[in-house]
N, CA and C of each residue as an Amber inpcrd file, in Angstrom:
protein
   342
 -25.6670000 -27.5050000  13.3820000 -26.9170000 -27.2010000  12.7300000
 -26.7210000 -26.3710000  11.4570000 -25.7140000 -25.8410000  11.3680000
 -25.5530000 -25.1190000  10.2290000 -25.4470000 -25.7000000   8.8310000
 -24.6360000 -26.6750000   9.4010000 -24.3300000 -27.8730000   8.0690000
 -25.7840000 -27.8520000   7.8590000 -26.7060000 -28.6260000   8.8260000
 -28.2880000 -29.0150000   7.8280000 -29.3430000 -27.9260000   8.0290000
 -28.5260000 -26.4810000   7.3120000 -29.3320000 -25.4560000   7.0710000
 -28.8350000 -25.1760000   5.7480000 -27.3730000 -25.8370000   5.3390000
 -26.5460000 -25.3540000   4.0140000 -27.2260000 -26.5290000   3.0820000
 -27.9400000 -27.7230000   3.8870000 -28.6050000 -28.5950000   2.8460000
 -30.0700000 -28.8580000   2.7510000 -30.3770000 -27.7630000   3.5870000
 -31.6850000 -27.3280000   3.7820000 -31.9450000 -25.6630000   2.6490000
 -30.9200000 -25.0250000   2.2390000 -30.9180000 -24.5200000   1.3680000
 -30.8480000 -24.8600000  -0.1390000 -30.1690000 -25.9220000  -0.1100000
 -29.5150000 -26.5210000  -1.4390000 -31.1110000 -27.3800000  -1.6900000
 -31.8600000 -27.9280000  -0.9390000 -33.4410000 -28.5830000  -1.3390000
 -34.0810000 -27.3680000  -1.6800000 -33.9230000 -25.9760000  -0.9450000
 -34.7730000 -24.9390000  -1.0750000 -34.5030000 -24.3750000  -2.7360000
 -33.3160000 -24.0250000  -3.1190000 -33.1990000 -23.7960000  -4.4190000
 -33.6300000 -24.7570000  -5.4390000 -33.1680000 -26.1370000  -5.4810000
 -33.4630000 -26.8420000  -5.8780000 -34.8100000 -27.2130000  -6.6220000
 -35.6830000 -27.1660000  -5.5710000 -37.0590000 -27.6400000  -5.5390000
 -37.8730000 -26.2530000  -6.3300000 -37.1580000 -25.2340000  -5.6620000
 -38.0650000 -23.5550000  -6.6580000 -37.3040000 -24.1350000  -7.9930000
 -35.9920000 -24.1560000  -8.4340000 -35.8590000 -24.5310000  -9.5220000
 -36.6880000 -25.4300000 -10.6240000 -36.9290000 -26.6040000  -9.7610000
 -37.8860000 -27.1040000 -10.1010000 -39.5440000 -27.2430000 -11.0600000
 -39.8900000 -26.2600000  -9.5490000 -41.1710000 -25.7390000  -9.4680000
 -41.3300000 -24.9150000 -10.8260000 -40.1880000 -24.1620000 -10.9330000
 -40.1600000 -22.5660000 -12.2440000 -39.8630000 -23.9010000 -13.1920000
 -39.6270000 -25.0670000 -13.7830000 -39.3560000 -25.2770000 -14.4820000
 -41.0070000 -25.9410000 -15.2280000 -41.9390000 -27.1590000 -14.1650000
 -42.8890000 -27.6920000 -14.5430000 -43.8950000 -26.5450000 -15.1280000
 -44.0300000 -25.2490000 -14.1030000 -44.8540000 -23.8720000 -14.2320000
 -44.7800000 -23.6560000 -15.8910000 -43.4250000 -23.1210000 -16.4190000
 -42.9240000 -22.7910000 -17.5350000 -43.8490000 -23.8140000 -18.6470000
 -43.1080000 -25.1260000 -18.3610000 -43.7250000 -26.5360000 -19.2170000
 -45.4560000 -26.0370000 -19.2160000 -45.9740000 -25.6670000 -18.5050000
 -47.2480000 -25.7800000 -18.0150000 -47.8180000 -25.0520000 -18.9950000
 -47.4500000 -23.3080000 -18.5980000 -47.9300000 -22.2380000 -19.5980000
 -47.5920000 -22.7120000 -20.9370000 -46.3540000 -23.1000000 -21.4300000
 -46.1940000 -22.8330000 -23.0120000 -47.4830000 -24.1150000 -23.3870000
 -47.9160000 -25.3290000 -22.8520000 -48.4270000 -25.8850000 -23.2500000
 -49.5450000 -25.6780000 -23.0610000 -50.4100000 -25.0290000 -22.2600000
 -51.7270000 -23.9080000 -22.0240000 -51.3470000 -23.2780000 -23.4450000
 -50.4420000 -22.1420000 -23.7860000 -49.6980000 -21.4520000 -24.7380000
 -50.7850000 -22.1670000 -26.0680000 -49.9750000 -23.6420000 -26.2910000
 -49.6810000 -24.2090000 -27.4590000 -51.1640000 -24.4480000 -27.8280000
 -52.3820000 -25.0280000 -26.7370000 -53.5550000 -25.4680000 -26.5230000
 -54.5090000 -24.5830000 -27.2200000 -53.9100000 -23.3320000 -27.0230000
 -54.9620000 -21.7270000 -27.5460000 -55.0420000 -22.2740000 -29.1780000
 -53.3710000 -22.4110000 -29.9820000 -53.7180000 -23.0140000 -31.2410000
 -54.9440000 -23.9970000 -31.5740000 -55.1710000 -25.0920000 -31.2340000
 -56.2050000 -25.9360000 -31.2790000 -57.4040000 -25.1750000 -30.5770000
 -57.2200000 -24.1320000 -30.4930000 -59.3840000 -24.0770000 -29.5860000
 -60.1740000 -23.7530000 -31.0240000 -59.7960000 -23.6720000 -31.9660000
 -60.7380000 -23.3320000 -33.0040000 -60.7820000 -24.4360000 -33.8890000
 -59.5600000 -24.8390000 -34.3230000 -59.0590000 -26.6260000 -35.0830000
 -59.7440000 -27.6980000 -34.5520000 -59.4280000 -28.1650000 -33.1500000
 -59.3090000 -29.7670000 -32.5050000 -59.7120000 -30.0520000 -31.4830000
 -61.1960000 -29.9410000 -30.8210000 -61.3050000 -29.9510000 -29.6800000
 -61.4080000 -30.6060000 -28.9970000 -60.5410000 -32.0350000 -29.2510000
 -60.1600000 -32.9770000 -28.3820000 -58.7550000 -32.4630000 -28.2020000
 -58.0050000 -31.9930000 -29.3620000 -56.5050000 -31.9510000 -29.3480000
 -56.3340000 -30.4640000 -28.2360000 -57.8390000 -29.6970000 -27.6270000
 -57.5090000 -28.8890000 -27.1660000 -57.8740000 -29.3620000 -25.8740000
 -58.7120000 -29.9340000 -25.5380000 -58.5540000 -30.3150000 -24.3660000
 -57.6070000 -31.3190000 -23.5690000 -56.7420000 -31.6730000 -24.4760000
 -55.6550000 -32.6440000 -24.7470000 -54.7810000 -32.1530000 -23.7430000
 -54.3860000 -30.9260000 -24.6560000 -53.2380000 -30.0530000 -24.5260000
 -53.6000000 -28.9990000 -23.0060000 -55.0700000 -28.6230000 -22.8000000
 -54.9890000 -28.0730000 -21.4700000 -55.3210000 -29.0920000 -20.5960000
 -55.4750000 -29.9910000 -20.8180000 -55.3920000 -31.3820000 -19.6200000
 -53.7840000 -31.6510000 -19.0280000 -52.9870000 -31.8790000 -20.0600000
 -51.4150000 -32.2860000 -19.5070000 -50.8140000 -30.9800000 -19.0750000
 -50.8820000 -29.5250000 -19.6120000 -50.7110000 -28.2800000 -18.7100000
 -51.1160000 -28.3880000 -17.9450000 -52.6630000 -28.3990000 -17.2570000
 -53.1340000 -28.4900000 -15.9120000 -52.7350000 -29.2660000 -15.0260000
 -51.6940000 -31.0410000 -15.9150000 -51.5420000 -32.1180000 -14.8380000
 -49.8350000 -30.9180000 -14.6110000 -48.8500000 -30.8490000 -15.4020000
 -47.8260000 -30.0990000 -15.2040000 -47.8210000 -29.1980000 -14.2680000
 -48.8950000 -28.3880000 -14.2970000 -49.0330000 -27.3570000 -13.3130000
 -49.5970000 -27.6920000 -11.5660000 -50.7430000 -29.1170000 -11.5490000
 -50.6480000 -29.8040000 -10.3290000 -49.2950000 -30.3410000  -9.7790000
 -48.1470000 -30.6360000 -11.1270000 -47.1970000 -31.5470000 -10.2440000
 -46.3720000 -30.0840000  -9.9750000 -46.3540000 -29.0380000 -10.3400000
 -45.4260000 -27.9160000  -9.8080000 -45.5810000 -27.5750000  -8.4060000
 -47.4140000 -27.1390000  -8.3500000 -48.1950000 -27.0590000  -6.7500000
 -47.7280000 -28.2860000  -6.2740000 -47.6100000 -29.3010000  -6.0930000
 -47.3480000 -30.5060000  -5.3120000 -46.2900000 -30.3650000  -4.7370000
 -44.8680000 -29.9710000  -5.9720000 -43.7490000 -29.7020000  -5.6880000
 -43.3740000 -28.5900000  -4.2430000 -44.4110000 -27.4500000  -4.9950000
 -43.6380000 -26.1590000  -4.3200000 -44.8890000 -26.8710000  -2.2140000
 -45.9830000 -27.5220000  -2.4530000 -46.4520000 -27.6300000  -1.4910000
 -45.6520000 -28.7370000  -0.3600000 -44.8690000 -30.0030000  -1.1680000
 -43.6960000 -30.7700000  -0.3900000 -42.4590000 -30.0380000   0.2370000
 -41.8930000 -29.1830000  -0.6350000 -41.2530000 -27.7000000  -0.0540000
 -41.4230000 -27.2110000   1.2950000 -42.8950000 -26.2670000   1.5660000
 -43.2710000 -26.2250000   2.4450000 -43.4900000 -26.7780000   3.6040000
 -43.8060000 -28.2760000   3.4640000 -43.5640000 -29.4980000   4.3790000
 -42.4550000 -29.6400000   4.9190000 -41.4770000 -29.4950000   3.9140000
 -39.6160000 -29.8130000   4.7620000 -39.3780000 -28.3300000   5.5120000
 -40.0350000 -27.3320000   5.0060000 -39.1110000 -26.2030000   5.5550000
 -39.9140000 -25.8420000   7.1750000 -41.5460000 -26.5610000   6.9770000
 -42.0460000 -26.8870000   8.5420000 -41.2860000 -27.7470000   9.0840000
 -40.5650000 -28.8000000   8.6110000 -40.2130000 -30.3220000   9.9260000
 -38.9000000 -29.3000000  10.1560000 -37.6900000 -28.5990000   9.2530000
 -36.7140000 -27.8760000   9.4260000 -36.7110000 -27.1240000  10.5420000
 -38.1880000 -26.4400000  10.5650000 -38.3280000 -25.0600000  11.1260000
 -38.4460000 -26.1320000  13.0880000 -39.0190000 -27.0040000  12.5110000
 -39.5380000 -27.2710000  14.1710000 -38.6410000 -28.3800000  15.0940000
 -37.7410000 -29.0360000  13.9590000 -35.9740000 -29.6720000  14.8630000
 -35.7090000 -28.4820000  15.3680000 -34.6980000 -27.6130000  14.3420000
 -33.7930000 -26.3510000  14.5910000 -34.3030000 -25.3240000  15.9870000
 -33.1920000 -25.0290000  16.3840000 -33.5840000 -24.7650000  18.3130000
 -32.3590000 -23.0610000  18.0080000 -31.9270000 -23.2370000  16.7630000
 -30.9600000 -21.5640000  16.8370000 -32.1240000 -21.2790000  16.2170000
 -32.4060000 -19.4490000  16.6120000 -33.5280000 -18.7120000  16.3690000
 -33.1120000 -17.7580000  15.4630000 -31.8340000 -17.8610000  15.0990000
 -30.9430000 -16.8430000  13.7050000 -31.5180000 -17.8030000  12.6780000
 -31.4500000 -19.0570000  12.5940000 -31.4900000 -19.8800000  11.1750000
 -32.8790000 -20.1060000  11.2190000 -33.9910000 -19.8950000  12.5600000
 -35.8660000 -20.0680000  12.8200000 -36.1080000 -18.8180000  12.1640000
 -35.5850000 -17.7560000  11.8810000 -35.7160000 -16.5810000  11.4280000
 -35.3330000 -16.6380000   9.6290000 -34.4730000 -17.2410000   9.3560000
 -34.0070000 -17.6580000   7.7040000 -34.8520000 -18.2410000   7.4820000
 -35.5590000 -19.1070000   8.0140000 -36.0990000 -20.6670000   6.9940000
 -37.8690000 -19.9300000   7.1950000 -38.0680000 -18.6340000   8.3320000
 -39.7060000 -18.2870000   7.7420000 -39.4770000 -17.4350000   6.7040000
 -38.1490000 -16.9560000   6.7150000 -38.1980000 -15.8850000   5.4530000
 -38.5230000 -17.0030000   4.0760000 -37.7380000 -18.2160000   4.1210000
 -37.9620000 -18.8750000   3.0910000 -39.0720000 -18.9690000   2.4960000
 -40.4860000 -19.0070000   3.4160000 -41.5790000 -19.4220000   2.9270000
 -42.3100000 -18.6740000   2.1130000 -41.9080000 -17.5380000   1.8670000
 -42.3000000 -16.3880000   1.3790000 -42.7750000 -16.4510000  -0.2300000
 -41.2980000 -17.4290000  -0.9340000 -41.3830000 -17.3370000  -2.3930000
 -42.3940000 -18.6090000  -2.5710000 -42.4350000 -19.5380000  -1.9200000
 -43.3780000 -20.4860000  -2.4180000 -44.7690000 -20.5520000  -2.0030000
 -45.0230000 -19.4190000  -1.2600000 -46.6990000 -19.1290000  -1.5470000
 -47.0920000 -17.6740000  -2.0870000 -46.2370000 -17.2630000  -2.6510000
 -46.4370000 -16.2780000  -3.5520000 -46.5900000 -17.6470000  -5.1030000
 -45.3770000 -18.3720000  -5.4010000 -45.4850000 -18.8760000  -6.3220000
 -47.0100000 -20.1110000  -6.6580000 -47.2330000 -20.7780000  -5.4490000
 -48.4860000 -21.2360000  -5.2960000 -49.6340000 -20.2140000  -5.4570000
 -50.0490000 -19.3810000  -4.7350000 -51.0990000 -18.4640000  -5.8660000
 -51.0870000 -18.1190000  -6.4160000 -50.0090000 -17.6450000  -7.2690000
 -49.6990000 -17.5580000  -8.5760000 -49.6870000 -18.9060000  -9.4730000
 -49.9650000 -20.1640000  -9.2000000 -50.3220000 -21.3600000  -9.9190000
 -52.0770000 -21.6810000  -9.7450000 -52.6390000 -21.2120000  -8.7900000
 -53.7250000 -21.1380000  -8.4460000 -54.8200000 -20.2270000  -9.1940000
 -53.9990000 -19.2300000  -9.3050000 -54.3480000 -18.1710000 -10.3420000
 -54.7810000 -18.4390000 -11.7950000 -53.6610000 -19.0170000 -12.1230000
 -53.1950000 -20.0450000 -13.3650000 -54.6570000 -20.8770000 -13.6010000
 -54.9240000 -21.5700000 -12.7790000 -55.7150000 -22.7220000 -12.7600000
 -57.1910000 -21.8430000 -13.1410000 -57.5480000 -21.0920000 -12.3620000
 -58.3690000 -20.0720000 -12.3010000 -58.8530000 -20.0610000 -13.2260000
 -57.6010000 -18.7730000 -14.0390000 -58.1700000 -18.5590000 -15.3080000
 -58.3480000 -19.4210000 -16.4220000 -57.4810000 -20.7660000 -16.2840000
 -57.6130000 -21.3550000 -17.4930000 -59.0710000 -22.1820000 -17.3530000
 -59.7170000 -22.5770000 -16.0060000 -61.1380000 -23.0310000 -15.6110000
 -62.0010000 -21.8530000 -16.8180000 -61.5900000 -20.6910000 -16.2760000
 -62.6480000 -19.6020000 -16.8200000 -62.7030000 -19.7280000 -18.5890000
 -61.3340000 -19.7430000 -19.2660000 -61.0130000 -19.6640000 -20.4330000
 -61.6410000 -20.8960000 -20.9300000 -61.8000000 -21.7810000 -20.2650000
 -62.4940000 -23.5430000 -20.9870000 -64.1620000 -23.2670000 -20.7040000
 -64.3580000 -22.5720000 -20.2910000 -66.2320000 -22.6320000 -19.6510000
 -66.5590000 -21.5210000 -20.3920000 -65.4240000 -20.7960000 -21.2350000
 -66.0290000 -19.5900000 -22.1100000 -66.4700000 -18.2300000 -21.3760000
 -66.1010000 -17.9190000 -19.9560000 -66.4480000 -16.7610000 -19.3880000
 -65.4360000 -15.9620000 -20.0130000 -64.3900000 -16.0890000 -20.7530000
 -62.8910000 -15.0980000 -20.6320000 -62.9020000 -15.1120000 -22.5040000
């Protein structure tokens, strides 16, 4: 079982890697969108439309994550590695409300409350 906890780690990095990468893509192009809110307001809703899709496929990501590290958690029968893989879950729902957040404010920032 250890072996498919060392490749149950290697999806776990992987996939946060991932996740931090679409997030990143997401903001600078939220970022880039602020330019156009006074210029182009198709080119701005353009630009926070494909951030918002970037930032759904990150949540998707980090939420398929969660899925493997449940089917992981509920094969695995050693209670040393049932004890590793809940610690795992930790960073990807911190990082999910923190994309949620995201979403939040940029709802608020397009409806003009912010």
């Amino acid at each position: 079982m250890q072996e498919n906890f060392k490749y149950l780690k290697m999806l776990y990095h992987s996939n946060l890697r991932n996740v931090g990468t679409f997030t990143s893509i997401a903001l600078s192009i939220l970022v880039y969108a602020r330019y156009f809110k006074e210029k182009s307001f198709i080119s701005n809703i353009l630009f926070v439309s494909i951030g918002l899709i970037f930032l759904f496929i990150a949540t998707y990501l980090n939420i398929m994550l969660i899925g493997e590290l449940n089917n992981a958690k509920e094969i695995e029968k050693d209670k040393k590695i049932i004890d590793k893989i809940n610690k795992m879950f930790t960073i990807p729902y911190i990082i999910i409300s923190i994309n949620f957040i995201i979403f939040f404010f940029t709802f608020l920032i397009k409806i003009g409350k912010i």
